[in-house]
C-alpha positions as CSV (number, residue, x, y, z in Angstrom):
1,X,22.2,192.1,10.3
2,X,20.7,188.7,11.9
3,X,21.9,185.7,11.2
4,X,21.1,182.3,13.7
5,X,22.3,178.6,13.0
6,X,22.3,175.7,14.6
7,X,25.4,173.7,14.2
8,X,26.7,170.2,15.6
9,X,29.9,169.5,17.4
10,X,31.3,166.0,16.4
11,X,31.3,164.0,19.7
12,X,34.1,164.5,22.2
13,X,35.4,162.4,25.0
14,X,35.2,163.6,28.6
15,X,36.7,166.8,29.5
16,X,37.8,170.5,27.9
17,X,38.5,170.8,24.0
18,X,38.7,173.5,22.4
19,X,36.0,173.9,19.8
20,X,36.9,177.7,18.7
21,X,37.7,176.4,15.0
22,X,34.9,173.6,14.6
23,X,32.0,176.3,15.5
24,X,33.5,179.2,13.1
25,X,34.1,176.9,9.9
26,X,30.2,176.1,9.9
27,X,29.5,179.9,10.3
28,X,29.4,180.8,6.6
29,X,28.5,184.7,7.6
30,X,30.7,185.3,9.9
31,X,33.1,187.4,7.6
32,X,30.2,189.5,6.6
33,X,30.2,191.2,9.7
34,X,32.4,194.0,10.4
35,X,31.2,194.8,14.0
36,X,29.0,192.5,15.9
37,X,28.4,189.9,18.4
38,X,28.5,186.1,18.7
39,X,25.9,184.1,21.3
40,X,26.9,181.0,21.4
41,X,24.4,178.3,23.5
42,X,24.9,175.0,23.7
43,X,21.5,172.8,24.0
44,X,22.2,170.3,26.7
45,X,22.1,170.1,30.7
46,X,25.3,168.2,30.9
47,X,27.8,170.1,28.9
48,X,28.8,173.8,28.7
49,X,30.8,176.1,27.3
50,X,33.2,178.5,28.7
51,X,35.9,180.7,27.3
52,X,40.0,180.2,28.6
53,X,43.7,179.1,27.6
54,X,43.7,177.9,24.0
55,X,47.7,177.3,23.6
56,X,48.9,174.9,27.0
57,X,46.5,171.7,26.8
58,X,47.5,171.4,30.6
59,X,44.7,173.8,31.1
60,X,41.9,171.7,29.9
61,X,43.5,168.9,31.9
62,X,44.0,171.1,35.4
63,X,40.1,172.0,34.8
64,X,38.9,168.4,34.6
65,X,41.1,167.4,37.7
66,X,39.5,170.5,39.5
67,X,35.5,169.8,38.7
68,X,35.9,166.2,39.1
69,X,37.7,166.8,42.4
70,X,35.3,170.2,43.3
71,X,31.8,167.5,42.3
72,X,32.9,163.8,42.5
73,X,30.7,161.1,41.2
74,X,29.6,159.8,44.6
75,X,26.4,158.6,43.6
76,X,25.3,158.3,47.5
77,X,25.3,162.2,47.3
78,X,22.4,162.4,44.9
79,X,18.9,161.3,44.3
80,X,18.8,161.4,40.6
81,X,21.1,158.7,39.7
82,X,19.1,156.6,37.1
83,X,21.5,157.3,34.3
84,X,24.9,156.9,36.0
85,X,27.7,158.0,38.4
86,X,28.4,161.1,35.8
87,X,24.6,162.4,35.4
88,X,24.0,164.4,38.0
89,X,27.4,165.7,38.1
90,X,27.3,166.8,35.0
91,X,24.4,168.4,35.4
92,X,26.0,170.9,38.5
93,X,29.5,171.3,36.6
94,X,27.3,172.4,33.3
95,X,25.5,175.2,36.0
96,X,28.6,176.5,37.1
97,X,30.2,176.6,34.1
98,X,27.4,178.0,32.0
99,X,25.5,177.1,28.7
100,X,26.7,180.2,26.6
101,X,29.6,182.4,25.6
102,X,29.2,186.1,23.9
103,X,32.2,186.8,21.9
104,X,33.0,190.2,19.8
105,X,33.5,190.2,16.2
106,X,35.7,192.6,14.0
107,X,36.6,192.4,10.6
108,X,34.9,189.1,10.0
109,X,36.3,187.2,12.9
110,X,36.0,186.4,16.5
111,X,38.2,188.8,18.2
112,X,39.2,186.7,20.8
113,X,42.5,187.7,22.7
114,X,45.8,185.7,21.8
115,X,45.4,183.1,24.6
116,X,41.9,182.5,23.8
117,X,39.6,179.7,23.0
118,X,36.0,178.7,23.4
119,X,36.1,174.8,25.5
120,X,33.1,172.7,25.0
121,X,33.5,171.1,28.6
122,X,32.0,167.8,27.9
123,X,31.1,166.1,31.6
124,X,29.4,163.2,30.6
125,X,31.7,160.1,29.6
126,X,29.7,159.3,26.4
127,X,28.0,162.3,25.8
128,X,27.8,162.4,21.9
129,X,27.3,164.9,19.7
130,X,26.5,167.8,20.8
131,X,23.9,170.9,19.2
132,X,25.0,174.6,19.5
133,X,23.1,177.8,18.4
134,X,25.0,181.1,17.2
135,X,23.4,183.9,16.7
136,X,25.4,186.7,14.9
137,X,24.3,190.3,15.2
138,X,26.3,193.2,13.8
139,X,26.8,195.6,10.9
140,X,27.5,194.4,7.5
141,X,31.2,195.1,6.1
């Protein structure tokens, strides 16, 4: 079984949030799949998505202090600077981070470990809402 959709994250400030709940409630197939696989891409240069600590919020605040201390928003560093301090930046800490995530499915469900959860790392200060495709692939229960 196929199944693709393109789903939209309502808009998030600045930083790490966990997003592991808003992307399966708009995946009406998922529990149709016993055994499978979840790509999830996000569709924008200055976001990403990774996959990390889902219970201590002092995670998603340790990785914001660490990119925006690893890529500061010195905009004599960079050349493309017409759409603010955070642009280009967010561009780099998107590349590191990466635009997808591949997550098993069992029984209908992400089988994420305990401590898990997907983070849309938002890097932009306004950055809206944001688009994601999941493709689901896996046998049928």
């Amino acid at each position: 079984m196929w199944y693709q959709k393109e789903i939209t994250l309502s808009p998030k400030s600045r930083g790490f949030h966990l997003i592991t709940n808003e992307i399966t409630s708009q995946l009406e197939k998922l529990n149709e799949i016993k055994t499978g696989l979840a790509h999830i891409f996000i569709k924008h240069t200055s976001a990403g998505l990774t996959i990390n600590e889902n219970a201590d919020p002092s995670v998603r605040r340790d990785f914001e202090t660490h990119f925006n201390r690893m890529v500061p928003e010195d905009m004599s560093l960079f050349e493309h600077t017409l759409e603010g301090a955070d642009d280009m930046t967010s561009h780099l800490k998107s590349s590191i981070l990466g635009h997808s995530v591949t997550v098993p499915i069992k029984n209908g469900r992400f089988n994420l470990g305990t401590w898990q959860g997907i983070y849309l790392c938002e890097h932009r200060n306004r950055g809206g809402s944001r688009k994601l495709v999941v493709t689901l692939n896996g046998e049928k229960k």
